[in-house]
C-alpha positions in Angstrom: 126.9 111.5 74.1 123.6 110.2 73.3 124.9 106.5 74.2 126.3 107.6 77.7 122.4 109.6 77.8 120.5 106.3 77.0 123.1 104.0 79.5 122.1 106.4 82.5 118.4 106.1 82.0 118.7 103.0 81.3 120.7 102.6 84.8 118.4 104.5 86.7 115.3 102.4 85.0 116.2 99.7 86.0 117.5 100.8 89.8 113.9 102.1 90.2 112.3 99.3 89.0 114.7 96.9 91.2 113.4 99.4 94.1 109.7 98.8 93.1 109.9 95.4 92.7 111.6 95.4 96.2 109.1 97.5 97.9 106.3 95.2 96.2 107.7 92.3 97.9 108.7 94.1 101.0 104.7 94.9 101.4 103.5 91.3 100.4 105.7 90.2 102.9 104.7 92.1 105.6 101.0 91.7 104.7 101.6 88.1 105.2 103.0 88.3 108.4 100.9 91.0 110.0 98.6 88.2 110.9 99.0 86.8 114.5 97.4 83.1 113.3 100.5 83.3 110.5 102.6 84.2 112.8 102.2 81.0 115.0 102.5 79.2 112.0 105.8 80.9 111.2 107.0 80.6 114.3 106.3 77.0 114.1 108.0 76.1 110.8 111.2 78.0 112.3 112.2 74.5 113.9 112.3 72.8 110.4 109.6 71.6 107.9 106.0 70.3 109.2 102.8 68.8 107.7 99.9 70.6 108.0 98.9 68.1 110.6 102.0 68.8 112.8 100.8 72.4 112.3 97.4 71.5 113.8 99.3 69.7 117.0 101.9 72.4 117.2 99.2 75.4 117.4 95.3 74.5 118.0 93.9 75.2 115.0 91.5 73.3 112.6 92.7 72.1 109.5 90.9 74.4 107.2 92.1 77.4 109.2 95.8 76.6 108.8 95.7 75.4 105.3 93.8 79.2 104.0 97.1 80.7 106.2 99.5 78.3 104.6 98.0 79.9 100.6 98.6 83.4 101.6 101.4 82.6 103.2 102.6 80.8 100.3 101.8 82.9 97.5 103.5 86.0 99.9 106.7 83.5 99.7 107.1 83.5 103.1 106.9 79.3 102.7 107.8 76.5 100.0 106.1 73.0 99.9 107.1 69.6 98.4 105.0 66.6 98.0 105.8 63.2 99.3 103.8 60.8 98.5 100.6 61.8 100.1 101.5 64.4 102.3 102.7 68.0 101.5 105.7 69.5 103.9 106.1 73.6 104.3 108.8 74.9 105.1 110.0 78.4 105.4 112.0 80.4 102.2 114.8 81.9 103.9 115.3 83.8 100.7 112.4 85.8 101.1 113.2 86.2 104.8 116.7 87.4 103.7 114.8 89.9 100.8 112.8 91.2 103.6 115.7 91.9 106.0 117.8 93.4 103.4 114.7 96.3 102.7 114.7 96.8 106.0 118.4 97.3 106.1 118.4 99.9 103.9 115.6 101.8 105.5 117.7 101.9 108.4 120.3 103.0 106.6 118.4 106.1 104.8 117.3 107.1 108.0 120.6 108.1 108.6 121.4 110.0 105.6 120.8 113.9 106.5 118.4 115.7 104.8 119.3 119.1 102.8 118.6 122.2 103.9 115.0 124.0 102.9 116.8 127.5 102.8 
C-alpha cells in the first residue's frame, strides 16, 4: 500500500511539474513574441534561415536593433543559430513553436471541460 501511495505522488509530481515547466515556457514564449519588432523578425525567418544582415534588408532596422531582438529571442527559444565561418545564420526552432502550440491545444481543450456544480 505504501508503494502504490509513494507511485501516485510520485505520478502527480512529476505531471505538475511537467505542467509548470510547460507553462514556464509557454510564458517565455509568448513574452518573446509579444513584441511587434520580433515579430517582423519571425515572420521573416519563416521563409528559411537568414543572417542578421538579410534581417536588416528584409525589415529596416539597424544592426544593433535586430541583433538585442535576435538574444531574447534566442534565449526564449523561439530561434537557433550556427556559425559558418564568419557569419552566424538564425533560424526558427520549430520545436518550441510545436511546444507552444501544444499548450495552447490543451487550453482549448479545458475550456471545454464543464465545470461542477457550486450547490
Amino acid at each position: 500500500m505504501a508503494i502504490l501511495v509513494k507511485l501516485q505522488h510520485y505520478y502527480w509530481t512529476k505531471q505538475l511539474m511537467s505542467s509548470a515547466v510547460a507553462n514556464k515556457k509557454a510564458i517565455d514564449l509568448l513574452k518573446a513574441l509579444a513584441e511587434p519588432i520580433r515579430l517582423k523578425i519571425i515572420e521573416s525567418l519563416s521563409n528559411g534561415e537568414k543572417c542578421v544582415c538579410d534581417l536588416m534588408q528584409e525589415t529596416d532596422l539597424a544592426q544593433s536593433k535586430i541583433s538585442f531582438h535576435l538574444k531574447v529571442l534566442k534565449e526564449a527559444g523561439v530561434i537557433t543559430d550556427r556559425q559558418s565561418g564568419r557569419w552566424i545564420y538564425y533560424k526558427l526552432d520549430i520545436r518550441a513553436l510545436k511546444s507552444l502550440q501544444n499548450w495552447i491545444k490543451k487550453l482549448r481543450k479545458e475550456c471545454l471541460n464543464e465545470t461542477s456544480s457550486c450547490e
